[in-house]
BAPALUM-515996 format. One line per field, with one value per residue: residue number from 1; residue in three letters; x, y, z of N, C-alpha, C, O in turn. Coordinates in Angstrom, 3 decimals, padded with zeros to 6 digits. Layout:
i NUM / ...
aa Ala / ...
nx X / ...
ny Y / ...
nz Z / ...
cax X / ...
cay Y / ...
caz Z / ...
cx X / ...
cy Y / ...
cz Z / ...
ox X / ...
oy Y / ...
oz Z / ...
//
This chain:
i 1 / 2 / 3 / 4 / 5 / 6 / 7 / 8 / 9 / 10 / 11 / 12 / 13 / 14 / 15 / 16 / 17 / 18 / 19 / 20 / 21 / 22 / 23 / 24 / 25 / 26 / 27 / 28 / 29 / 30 / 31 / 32 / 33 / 34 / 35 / 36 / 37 / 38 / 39 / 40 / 41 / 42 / 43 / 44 / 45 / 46 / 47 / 48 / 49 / 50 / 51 / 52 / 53 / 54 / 55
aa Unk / Unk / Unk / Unk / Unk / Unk / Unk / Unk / Unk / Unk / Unk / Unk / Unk / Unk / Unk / Unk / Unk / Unk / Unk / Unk / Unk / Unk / Unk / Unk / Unk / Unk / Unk / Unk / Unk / Unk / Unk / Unk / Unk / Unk / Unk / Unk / Unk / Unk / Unk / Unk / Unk / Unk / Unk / Unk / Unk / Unk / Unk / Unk / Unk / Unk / Unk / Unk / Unk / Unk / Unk
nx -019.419 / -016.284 / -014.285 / -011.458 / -011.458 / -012.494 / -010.582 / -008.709 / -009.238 / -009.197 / -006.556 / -005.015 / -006.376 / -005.723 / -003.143 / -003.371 / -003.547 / -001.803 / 000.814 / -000.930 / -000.156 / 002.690 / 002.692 / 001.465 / 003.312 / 005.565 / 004.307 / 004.142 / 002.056 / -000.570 / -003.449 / -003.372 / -002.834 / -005.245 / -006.778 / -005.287 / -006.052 / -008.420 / -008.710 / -007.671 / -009.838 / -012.197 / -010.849 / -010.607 / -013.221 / -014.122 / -012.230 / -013.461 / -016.065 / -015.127 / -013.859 / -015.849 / -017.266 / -016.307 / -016.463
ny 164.200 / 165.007 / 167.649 / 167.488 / 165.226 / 165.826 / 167.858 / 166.489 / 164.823 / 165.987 / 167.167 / 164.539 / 164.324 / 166.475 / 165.568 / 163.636 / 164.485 / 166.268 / 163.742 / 162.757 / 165.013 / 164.827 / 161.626 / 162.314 / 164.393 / 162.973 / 160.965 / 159.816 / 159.059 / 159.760 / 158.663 / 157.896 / 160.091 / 161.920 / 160.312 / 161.082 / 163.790 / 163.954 / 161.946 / 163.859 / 166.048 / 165.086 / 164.980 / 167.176 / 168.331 / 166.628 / 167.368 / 170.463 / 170.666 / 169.145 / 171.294 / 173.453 / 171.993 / 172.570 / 174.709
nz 193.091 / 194.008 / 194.593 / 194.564 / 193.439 / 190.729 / 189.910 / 189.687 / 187.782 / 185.815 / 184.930 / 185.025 / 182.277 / 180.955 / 180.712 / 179.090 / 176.502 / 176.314 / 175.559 / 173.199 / 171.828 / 171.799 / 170.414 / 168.254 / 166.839 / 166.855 / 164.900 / 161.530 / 159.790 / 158.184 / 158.515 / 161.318 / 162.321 / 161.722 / 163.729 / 166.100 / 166.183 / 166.520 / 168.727 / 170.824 / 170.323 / 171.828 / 174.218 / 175.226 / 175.053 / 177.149 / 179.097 / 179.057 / 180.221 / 182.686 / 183.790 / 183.856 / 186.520 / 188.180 / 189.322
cax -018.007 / -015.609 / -013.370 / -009.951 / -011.737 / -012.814 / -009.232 / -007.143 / -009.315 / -008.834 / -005.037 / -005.370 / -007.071 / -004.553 / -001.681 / -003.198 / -003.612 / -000.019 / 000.690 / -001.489 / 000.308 / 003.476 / 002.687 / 001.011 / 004.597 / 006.125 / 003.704 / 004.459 / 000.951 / -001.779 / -004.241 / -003.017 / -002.812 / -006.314 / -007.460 / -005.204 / -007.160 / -010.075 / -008.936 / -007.433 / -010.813 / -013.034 / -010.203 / -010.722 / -014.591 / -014.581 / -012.016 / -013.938 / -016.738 / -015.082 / -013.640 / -017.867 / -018.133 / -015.043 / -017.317
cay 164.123 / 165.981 / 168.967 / 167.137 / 164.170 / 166.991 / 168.451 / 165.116 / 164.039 / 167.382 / 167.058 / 163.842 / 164.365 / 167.139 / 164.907 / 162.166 / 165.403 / 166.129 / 162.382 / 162.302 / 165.363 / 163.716 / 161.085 / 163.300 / 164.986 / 161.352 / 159.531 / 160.656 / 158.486 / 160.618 / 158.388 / 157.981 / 162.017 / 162.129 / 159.733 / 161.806 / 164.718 / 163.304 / 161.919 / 165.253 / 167.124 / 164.681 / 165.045 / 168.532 / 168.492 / 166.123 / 168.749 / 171.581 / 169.983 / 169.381 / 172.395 / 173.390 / 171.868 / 173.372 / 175.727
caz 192.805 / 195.289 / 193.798 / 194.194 / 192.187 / 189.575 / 189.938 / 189.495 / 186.414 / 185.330 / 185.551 / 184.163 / 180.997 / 180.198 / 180.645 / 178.362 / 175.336 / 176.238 / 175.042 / 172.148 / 170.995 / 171.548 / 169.436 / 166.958 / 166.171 / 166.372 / 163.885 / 160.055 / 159.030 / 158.073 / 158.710 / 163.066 / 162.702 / 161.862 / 164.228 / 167.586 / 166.458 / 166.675 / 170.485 / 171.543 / 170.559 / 172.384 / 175.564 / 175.105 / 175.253 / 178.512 / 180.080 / 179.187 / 180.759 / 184.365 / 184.535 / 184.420 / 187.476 / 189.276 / 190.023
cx -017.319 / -014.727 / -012.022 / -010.329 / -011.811 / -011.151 / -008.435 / -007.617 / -009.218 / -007.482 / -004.617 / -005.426 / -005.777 / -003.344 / -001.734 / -003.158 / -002.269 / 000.467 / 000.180 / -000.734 / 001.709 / 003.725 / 002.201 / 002.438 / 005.388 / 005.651 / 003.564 / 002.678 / -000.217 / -002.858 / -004.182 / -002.893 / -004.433 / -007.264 / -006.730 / -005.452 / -008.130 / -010.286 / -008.509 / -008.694 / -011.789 / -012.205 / -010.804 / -012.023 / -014.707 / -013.485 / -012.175 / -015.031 / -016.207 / -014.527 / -014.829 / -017.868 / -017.646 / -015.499 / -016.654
cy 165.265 / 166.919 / 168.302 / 165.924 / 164.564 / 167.216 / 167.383 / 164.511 / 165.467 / 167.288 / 165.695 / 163.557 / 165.027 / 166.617 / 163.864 / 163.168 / 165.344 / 165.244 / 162.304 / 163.329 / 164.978 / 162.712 / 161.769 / 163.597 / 163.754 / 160.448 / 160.448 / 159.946 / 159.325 / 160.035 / 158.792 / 159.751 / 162.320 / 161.878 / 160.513 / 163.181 / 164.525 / 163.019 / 163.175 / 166.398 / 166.835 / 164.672 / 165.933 / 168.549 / 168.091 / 166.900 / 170.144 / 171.443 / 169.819 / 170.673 / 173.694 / 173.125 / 171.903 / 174.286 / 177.518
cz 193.557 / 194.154 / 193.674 / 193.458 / 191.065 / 189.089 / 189.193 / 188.003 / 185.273 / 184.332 / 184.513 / 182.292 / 179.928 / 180.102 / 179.155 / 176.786 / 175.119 / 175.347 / 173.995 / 171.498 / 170.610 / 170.285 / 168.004 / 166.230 / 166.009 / 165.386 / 162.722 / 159.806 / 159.495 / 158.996 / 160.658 / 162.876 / 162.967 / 163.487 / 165.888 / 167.699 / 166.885 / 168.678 / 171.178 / 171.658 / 171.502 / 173.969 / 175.739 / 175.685 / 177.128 / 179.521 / 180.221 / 180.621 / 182.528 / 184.581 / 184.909 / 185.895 / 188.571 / 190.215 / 189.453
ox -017.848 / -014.683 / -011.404 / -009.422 / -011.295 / -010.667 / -007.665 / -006.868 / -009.197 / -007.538 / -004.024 / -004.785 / -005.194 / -002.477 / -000.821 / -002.701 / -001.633 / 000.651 / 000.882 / -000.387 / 002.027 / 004.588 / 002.695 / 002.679 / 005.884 / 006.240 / 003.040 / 001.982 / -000.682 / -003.214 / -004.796 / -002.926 / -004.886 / -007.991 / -007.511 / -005.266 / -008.639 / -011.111 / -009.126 / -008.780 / -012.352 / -012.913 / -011.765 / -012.048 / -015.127 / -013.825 / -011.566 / -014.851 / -016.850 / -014.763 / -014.787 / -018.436 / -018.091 / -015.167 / -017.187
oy 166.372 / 166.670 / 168.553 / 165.500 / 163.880 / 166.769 / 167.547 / 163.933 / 165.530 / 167.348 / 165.828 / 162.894 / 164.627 / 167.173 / 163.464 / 162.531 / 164.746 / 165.710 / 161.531 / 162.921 / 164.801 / 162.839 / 161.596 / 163.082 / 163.560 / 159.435 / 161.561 / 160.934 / 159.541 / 160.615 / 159.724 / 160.383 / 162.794 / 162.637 / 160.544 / 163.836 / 165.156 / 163.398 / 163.468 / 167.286 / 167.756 / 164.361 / 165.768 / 168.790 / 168.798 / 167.055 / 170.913 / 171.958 / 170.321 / 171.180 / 174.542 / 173.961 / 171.522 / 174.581 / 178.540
oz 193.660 / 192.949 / 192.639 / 192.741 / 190.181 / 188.049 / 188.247 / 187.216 / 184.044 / 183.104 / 183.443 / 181.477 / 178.919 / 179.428 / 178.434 / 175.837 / 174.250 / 174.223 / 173.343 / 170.389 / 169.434 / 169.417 / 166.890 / 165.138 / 164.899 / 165.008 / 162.775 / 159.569 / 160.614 / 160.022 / 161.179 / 163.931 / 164.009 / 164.127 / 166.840 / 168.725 / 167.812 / 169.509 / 172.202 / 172.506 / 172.093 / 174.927 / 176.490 / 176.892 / 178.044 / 180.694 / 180.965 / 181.724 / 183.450 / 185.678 / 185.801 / 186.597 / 189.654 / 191.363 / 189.886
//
């Protein structure tokens, strides 16, 4: 995987957190709160992860 492929899903990832928090502050229902924690931690993980292999 090339560095500006790394970079862009990088870039990426953090945009789609952005978005989930977004909706996070937009959705009053517990339950959908739970569940864009849940996707923001597992974003989180897979952009800890490339930024690993950023070098």
């Amino acid at each position: 995987m090339s560095l500006a492929s790394i970079n862009s899903a990088y870039l990426g990832i953090g945009s789609a957190k952005y978005l989930l928090t977004v909706a996070f502050d937009a959705k009053v229902d517990a339950e959908a709160k739970a569940k864009i924690m849940e996707a923001q931690a597992e974003l989180g993980d897979v952009q800890y992860s490339l930024f690993g292999l950023r070098g």
